[in-house]
C-alpha positions as protocol buffer text, in pm:
chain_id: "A"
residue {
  index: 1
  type: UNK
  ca { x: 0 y: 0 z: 0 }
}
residue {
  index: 2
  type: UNK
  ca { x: 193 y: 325 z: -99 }
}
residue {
  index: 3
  type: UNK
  ca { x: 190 y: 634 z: 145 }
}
residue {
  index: 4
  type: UNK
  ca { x: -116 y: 817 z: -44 }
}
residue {
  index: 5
  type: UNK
  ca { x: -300 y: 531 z: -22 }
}
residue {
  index: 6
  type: UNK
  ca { x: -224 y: 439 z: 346 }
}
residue {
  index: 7
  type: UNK
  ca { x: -299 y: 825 z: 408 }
}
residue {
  index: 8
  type: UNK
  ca { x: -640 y: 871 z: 216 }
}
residue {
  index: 9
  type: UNK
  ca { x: -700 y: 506 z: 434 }
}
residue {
  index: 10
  type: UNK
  ca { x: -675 y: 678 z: 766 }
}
residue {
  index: 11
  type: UNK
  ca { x: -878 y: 973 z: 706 }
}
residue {
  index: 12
  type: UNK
  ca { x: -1229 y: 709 z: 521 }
}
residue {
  index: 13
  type: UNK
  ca { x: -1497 y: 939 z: 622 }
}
residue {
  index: 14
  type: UNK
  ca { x: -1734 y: 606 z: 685 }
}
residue {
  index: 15
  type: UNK
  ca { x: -1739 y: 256 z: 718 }
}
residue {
  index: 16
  type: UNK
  ca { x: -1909 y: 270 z: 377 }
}
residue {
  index: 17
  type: UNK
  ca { x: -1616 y: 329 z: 205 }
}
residue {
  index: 18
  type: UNK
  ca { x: -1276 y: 171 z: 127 }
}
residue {
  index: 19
  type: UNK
  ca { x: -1017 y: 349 z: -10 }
}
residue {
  index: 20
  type: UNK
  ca { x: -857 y: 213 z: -338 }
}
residue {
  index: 21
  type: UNK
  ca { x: -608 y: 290 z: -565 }
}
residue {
  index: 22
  type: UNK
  ca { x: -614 y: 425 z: -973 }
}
residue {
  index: 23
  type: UNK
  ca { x: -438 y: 146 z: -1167 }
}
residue {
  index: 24
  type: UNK
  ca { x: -515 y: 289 z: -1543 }
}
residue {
  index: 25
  type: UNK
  ca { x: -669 y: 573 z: -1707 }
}
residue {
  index: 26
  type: UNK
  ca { x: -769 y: 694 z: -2039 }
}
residue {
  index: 27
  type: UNK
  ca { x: -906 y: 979 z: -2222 }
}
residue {
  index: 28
  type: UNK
  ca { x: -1132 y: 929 z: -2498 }
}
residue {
  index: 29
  type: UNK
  ca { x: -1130 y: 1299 z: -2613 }
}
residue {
  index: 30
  type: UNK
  ca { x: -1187 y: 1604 z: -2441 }
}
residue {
  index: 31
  type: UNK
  ca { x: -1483 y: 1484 z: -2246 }
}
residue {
  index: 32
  type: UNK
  ca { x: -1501 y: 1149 z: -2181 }
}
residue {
  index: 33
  type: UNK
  ca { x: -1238 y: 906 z: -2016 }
}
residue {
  index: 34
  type: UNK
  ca { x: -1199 y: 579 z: -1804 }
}
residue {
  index: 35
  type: UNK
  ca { x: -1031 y: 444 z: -1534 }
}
residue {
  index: 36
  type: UNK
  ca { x: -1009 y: 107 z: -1304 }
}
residue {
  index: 37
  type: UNK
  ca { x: -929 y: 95 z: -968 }
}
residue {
  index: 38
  type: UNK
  ca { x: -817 y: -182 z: -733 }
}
residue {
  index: 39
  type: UNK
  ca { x: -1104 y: -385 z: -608 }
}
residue {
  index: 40
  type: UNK
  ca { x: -1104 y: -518 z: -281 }
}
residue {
  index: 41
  type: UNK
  ca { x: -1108 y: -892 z: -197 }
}
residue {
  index: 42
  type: UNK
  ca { x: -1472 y: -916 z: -51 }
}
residue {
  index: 43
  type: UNK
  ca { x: -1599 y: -688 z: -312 }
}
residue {
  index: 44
  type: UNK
  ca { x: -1848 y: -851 z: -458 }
}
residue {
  index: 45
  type: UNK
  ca { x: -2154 y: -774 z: -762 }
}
residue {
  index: 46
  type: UNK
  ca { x: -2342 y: -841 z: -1001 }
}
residue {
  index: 47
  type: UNK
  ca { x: -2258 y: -712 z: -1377 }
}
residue {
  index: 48
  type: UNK
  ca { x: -2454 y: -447 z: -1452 }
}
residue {
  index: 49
  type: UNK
  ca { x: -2438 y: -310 z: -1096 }
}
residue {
  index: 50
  type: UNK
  ca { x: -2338 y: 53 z: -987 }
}
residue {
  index: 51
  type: UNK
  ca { x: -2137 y: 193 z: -668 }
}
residue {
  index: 52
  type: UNK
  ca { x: -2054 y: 471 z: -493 }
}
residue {
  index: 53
  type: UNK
  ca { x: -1715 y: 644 z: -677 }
}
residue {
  index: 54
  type: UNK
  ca { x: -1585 y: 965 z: -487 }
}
residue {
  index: 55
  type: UNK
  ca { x: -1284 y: 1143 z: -349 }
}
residue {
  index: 56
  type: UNK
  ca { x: -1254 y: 1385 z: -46 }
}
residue {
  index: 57
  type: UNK
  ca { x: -1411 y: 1734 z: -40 }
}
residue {
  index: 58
  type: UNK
  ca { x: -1480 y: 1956 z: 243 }
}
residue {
  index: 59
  type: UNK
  ca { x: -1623 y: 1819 z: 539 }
}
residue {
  index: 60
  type: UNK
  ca { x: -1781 y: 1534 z: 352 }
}
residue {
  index: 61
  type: UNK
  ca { x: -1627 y: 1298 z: 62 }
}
residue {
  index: 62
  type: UNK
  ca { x: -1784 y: 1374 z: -291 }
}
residue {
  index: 63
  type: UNK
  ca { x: -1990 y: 1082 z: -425 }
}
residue {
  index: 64
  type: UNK
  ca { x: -2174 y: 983 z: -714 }
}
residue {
  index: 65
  type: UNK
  ca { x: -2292 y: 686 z: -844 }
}
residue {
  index: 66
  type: UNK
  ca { x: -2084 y: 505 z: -1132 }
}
residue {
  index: 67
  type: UNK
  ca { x: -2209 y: 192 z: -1274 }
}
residue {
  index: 68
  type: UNK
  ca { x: -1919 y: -93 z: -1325 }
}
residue {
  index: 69
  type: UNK
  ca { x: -1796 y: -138 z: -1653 }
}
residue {
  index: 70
  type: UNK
  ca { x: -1587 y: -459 z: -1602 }
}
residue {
  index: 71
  type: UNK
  ca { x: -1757 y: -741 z: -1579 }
}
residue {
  index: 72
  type: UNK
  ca { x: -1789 y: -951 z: -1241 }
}
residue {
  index: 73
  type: UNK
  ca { x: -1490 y: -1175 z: -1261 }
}
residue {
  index: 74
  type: UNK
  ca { x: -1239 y: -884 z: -1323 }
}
residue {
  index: 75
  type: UNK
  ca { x: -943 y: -848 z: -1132 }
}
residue {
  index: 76
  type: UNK
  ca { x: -970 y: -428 z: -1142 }
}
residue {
  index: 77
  type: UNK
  ca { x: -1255 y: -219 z: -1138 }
}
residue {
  index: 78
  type: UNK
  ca { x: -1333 y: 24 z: -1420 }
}
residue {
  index: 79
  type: UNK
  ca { x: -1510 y: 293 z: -1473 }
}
residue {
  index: 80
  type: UNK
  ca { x: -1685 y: 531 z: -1784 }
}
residue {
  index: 81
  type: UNK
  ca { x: -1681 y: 867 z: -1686 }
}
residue {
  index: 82
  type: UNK
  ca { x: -1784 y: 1231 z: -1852 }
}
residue {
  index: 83
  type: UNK
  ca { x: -1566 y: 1532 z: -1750 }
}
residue {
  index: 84
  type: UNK
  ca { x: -1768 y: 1846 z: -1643 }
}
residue {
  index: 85
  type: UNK
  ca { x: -1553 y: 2134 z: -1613 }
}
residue {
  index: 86
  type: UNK
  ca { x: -1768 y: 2321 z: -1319 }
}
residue {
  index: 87
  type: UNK
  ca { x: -1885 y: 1968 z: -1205 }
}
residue {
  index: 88
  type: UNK
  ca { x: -1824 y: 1911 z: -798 }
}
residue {
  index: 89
  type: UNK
  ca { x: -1673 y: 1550 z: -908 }
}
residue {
  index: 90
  type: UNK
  ca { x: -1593 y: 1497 z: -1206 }
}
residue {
  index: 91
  type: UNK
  ca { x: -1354 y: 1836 z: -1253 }
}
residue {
  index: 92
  type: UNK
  ca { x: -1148 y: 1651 z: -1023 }
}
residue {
  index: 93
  type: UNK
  ca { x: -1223 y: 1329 z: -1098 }
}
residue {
  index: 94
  type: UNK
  ca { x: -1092 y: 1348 z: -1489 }
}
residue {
  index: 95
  type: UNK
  ca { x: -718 y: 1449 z: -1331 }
}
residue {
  index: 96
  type: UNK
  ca { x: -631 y: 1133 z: -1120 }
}
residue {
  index: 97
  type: UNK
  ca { x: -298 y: 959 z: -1242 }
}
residue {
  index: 98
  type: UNK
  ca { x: -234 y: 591 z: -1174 }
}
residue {
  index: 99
  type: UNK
  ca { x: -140 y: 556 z: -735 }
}
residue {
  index: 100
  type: UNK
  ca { x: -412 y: 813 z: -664 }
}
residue {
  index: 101
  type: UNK
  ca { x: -683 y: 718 z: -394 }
}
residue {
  index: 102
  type: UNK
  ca { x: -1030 y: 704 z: -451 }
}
residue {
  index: 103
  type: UNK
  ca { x: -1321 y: 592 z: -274 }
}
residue {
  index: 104
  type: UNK
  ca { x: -1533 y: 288 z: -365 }
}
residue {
  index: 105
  type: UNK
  ca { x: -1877 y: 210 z: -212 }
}
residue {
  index: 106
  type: UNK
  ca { x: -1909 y: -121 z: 15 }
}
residue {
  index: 107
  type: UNK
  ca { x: -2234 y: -163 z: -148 }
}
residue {
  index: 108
  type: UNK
  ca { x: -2281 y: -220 z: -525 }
}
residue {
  index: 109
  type: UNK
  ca { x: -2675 y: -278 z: -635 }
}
residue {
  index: 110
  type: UNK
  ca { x: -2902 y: -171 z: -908 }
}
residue {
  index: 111
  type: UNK
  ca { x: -3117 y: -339 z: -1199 }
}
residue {
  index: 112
  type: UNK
  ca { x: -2936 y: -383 z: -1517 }
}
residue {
  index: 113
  type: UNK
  ca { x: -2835 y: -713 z: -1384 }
}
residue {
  index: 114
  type: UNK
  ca { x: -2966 y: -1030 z: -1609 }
}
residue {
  index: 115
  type: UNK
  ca { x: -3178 y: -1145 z: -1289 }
}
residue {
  index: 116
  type: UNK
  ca { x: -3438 y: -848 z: -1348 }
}
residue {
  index: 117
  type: UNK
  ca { x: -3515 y: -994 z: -1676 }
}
residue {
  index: 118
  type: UNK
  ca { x: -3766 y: -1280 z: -1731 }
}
residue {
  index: 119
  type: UNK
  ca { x: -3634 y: -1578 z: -2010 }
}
residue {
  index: 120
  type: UNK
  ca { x: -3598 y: -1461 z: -2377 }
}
residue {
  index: 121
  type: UNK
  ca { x: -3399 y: -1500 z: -2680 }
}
residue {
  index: 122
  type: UNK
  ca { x: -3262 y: -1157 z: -2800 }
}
residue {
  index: 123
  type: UNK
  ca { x: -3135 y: -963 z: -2594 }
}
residue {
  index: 124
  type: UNK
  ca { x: -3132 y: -541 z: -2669 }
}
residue {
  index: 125
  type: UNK
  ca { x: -2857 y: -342 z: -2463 }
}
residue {
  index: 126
  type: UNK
  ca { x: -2972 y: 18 z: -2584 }
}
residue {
  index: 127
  type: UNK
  ca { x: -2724 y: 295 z: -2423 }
}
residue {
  index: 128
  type: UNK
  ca { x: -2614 y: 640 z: -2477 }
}
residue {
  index: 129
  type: UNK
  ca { x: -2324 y: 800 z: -2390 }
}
residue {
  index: 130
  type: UNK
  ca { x: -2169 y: 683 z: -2039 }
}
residue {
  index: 131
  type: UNK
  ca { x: -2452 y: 446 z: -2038 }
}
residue {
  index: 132
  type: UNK
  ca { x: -2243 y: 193 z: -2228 }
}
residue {
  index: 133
  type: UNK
  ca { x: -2081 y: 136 z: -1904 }
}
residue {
  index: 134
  type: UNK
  ca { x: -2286 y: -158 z: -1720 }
}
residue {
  index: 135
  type: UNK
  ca { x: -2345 y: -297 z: -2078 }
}
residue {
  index: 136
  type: UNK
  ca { x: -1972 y: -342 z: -2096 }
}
residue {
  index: 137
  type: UNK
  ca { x: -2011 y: -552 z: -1778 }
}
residue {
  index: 138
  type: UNK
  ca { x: -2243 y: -742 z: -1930 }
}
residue {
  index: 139
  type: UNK
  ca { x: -2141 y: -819 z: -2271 }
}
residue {
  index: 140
  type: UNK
  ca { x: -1829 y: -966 z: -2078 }
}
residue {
  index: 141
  type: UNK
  ca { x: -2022 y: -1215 z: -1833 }
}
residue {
  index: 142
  type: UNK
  ca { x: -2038 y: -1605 z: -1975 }
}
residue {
  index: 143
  type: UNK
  ca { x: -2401 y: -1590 z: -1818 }
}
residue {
  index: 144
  type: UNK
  ca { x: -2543 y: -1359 z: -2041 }
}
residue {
  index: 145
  type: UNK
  ca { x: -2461 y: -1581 z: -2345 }
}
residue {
  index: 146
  type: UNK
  ca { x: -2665 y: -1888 z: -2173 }
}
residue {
  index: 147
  type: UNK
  ca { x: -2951 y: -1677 z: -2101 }
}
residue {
  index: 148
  type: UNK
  ca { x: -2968 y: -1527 z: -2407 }
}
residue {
  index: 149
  type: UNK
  ca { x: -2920 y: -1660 z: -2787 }
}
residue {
  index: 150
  type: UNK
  ca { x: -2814 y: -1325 z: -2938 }
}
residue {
  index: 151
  type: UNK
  ca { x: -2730 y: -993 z: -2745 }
}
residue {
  index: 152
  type: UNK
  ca { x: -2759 y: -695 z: -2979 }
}
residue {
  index: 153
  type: UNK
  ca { x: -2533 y: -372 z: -2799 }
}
residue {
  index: 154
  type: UNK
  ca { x: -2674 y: -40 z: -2941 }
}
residue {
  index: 155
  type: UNK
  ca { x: -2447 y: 249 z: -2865 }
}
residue {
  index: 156
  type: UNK
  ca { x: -2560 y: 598 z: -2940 }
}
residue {
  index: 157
  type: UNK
  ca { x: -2329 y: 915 z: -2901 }
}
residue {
  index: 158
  type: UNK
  ca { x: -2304 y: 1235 z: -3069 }
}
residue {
  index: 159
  type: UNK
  ca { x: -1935 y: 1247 z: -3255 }
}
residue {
  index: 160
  type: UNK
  ca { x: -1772 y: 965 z: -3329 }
}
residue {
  index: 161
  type: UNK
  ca { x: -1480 y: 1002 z: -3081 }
}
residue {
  index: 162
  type: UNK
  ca { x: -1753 y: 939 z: -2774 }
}
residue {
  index: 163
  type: UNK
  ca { x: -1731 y: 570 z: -2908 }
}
residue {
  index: 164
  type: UNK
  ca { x: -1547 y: 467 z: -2652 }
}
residue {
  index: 165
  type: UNK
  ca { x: -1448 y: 76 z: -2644 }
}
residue {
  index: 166
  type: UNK
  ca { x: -1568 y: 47 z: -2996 }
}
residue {
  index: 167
  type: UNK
  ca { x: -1257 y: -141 z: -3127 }
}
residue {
  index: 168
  type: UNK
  ca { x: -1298 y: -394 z: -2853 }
}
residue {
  index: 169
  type: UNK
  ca { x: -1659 y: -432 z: -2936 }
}
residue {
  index: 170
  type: UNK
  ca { x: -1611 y: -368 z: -3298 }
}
residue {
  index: 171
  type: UNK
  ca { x: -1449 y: -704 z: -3279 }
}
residue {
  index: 172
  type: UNK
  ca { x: -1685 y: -922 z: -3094 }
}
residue {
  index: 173
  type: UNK
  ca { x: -1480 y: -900 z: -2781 }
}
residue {
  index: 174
  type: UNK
  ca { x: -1221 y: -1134 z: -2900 }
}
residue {
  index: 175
  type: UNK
  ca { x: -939 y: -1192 z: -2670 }
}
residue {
  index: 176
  type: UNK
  ca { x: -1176 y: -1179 z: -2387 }
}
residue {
  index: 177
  type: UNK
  ca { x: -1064 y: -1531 z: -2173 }
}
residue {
  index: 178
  type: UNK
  ca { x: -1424 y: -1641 z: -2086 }
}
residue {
  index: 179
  type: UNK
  ca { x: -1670 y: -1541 z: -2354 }
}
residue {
  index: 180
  type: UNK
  ca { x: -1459 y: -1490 z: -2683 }
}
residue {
  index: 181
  type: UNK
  ca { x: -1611 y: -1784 z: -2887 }
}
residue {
  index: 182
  type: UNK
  ca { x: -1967 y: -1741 z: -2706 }
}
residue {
  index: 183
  type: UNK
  ca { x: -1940 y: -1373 z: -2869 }
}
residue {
  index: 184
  type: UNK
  ca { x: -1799 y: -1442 z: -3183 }
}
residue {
  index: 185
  type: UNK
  ca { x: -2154 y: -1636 z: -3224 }
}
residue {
  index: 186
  type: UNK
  ca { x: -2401 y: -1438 z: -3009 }
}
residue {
  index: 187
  type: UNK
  ca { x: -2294 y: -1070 z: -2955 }
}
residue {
  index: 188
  type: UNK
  ca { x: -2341 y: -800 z: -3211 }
}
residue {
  index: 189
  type: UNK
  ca { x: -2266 y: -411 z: -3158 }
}
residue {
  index: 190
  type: UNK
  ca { x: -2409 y: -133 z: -3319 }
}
residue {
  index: 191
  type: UNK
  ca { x: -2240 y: 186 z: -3304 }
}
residue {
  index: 192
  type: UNK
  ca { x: -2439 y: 496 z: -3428 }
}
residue {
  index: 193
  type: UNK
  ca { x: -2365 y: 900 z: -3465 }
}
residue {
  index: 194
  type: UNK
  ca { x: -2584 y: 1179 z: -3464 }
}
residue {
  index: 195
  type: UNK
  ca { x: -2359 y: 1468 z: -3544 }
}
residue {
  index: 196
  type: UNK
  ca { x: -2094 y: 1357 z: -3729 }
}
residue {
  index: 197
  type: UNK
  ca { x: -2115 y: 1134 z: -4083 }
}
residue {
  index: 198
  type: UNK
  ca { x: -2059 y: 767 z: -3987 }
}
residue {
  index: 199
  type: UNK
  ca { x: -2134 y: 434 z: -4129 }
}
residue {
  index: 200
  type: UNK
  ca { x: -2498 y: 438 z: -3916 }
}
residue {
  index: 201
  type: UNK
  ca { x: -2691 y: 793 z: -3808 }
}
residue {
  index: 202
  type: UNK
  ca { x: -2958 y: 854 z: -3573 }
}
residue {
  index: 203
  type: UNK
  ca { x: -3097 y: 855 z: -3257 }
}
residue {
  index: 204
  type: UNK
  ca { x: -3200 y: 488 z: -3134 }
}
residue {
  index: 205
  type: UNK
  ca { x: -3614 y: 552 z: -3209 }
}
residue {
  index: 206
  type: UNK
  ca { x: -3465 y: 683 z: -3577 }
}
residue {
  index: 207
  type: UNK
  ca { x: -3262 y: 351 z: -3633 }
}
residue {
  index: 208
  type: UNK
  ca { x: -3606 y: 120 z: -3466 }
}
residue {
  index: 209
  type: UNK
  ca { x: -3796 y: 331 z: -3719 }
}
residue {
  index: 210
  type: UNK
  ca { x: -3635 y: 250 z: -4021 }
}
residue {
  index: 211
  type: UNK
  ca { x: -3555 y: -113 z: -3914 }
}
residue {
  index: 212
  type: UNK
  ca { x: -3181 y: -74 z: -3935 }
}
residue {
  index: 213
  type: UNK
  ca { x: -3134 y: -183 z: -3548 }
}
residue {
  index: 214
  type: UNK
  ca { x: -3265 y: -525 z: -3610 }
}
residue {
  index: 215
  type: UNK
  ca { x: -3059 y: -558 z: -3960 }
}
residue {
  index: 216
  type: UNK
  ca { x: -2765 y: -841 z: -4002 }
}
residue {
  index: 217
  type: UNK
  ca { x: -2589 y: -954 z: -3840 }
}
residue {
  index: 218
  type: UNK
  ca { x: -2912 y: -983 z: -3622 }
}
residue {
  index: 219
  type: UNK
  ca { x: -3161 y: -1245 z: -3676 }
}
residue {
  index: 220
  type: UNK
  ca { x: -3519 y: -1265 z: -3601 }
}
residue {
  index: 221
  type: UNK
  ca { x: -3834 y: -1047 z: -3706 }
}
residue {
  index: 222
  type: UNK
  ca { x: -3779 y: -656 z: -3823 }
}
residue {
  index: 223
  type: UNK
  ca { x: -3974 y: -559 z: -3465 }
}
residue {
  index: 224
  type: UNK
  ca { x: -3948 y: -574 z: -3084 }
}
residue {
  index: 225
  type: UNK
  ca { x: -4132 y: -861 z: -2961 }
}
residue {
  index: 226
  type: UNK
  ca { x: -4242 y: -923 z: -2576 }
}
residue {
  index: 227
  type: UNK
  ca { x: -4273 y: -1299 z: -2634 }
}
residue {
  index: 228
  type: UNK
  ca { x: -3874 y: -1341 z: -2680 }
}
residue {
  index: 229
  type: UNK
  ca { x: -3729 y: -991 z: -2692 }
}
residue {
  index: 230
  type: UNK
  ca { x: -3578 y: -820 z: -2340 }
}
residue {
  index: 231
  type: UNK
  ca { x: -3440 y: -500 z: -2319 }
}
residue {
  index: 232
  type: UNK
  ca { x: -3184 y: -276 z: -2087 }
}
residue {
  index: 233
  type: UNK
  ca { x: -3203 y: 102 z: -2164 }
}
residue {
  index: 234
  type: UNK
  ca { x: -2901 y: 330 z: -1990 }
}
residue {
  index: 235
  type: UNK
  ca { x: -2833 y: 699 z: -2081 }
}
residue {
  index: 236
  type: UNK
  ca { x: -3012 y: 996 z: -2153 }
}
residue {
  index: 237
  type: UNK
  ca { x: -3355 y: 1036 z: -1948 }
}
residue {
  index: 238
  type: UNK
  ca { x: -3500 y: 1140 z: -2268 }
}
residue {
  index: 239
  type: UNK
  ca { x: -3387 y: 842 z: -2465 }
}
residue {
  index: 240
  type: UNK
  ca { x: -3556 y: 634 z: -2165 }
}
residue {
  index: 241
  type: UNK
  ca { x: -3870 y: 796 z: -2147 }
}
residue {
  index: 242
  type: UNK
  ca { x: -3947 y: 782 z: -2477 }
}
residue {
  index: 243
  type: UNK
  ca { x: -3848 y: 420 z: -2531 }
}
residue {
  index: 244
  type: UNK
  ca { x: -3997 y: 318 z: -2234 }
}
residue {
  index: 245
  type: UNK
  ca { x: -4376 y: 454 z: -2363 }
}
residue {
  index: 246
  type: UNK
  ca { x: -4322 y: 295 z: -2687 }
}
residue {
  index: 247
  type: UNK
  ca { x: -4239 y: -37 z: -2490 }
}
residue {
  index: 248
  type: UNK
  ca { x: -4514 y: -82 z: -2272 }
}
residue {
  index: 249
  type: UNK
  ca { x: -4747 y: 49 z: -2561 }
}
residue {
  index: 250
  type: UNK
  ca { x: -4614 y: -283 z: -2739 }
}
residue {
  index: 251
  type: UNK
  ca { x: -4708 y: -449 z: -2418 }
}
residue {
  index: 252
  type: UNK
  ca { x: -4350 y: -476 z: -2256 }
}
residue {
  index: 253
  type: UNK
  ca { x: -4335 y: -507 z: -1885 }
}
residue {
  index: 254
  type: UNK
  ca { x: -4067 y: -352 z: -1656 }
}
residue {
  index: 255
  type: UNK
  ca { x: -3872 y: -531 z: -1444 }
}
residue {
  index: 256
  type: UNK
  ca { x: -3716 y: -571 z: -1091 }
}
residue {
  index: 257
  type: UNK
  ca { x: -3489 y: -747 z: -874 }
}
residue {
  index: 258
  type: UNK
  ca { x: -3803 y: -878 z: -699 }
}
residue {
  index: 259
  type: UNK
  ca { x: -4054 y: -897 z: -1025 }
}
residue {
  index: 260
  type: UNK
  ca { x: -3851 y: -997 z: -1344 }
}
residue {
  index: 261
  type: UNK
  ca { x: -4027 y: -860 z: -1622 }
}
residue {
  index: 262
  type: UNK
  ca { x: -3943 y: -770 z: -1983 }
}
residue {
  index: 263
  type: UNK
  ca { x: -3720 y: -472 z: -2037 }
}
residue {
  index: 264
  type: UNK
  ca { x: -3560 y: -252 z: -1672 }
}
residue {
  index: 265
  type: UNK
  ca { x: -3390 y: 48 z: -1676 }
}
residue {
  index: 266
  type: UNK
  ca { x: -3209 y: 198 z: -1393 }
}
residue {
  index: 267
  type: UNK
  ca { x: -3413 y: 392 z: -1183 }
}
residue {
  index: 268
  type: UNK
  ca { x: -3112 y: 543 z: -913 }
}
residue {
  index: 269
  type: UNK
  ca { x: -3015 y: 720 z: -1273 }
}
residue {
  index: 270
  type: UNK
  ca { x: -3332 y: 823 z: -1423 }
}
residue {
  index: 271
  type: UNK
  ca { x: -3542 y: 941 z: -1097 }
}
């Protein structure tokens, strides 16, 4: 443990907190990076999950919630952040280097986890933004790909540079040591761009619209179906809302951790 570490360790604020250390961390472009963290031996969650991410402020450690990006097996814990230059957080969050302390919640939780979802066969991650983040958990977990027969990622940002991960995903997560040859089969991404020319433009409804979000490699019929289809929206509260009304108009139930149903978002996010 290196003196910074040991330090930040002896001035916690709360039992609810352990004090960890910055391993990695990269910058996307001017306002988005990542990071992982050291995670602590009885840390323990479901992918998909979110926790408490923070550093000390006056009086009181600034918190906010960051949903897990690495999926539950992981060694490290890592993290999809924006960077705000007025924000409380996240102006000082962006700076860290490697051997900087940070503060990780005790207690991950949340609803983008596969057990909120009822049986199915397809399987639509639809995220904006940072909301790729708990998608990136999941895409990465072998139980995903035994739940689920196909597991379409839908990532929607506004320049092309916000597509963060995309060679990773681009490529079916190959090189990944547990679910390589289940994705190579089952995992598709679809990157799109509203604001810059790209291969695929539009907002998500846009791309359900014209049918282009269920095109190949995808199989199956040209429409969202409750019978096998499930669905996990993260992002922009507008983006939810939106989708969430079409959804249930198409008789889609929400889910829980204590009802499964058909699609969940996360609530802690969306309010």
């Amino acid at each position: 443990m290196s003196d910074r570490i040991a330090e930040a360790a002896k001035l916690a604020p709360s039992a609810s907190l352990t004090v960890e250390e910055v391993r990695s961390v990269r910058h996307w472009n001017e306002h988005l990076f990542s990071f992982t963290i050291t995670r602590p031996p009885s840390f323990r969650f479901r992918s998909g999950e979110f926790v408490m991410i923070g550093l000390p402020g006056e009086g009181r450690p600034l918190l906010r919630a960051y949903s897990i990006a690495s999926p539950a097996y992981a060694d490290e814990l890592e993290f999809l952040s924006i960077k705000v230059p007025d924000g409380p957080l996240t102006s000082r969050l962006q700076k860290i280097q490697p051997g900087d302390p940070v503060y990780l919640g005790r207690k991950p939780t949340g609803t983008l986890v596969a057990d909120a979802l009822l049986p199915g066969q397809r399987l639509f991650l639809l995220s904006t933004g940072t909301g790729l983040a708990p998608f990136l958990s999941l895409a990465r977990d072998p139980d995903i790909y035994e739940r689920f027969s196909q597991i379409q990622l839908v990532h929607c940002v506004r320049q092309v540079s916000d597509l963060a991960f995309r060679d990773e995903l681009e490529s079916q997560l190959a090189g990944d040591p547990l679910v390589q040859d289940q994705a190579l089969l089952q995992f598709h991404y679809l990157p799109t761009v509203t604001r810059e020319p790209f291969r695929t433009t539009g907002r998500i409804d846009a791309l359900i619209e014209d049918g282009s979000l269920f095109g190949h490699p995808l199989t199956g019929p040209a429409a969202f179906d409750p019978a096998t289809d499930r669905i996990m929206m993260c992002g922009s509260m507008a983006m939810i809302r939106d989708l969430e009304a079409r959804f249930e108009e198409l008789g889609f139930k929400e889910g829980s951790n204590a009802s499964p149903g058909d699609f969940v978002i996360e609530r802690a996010f969306v309010g």
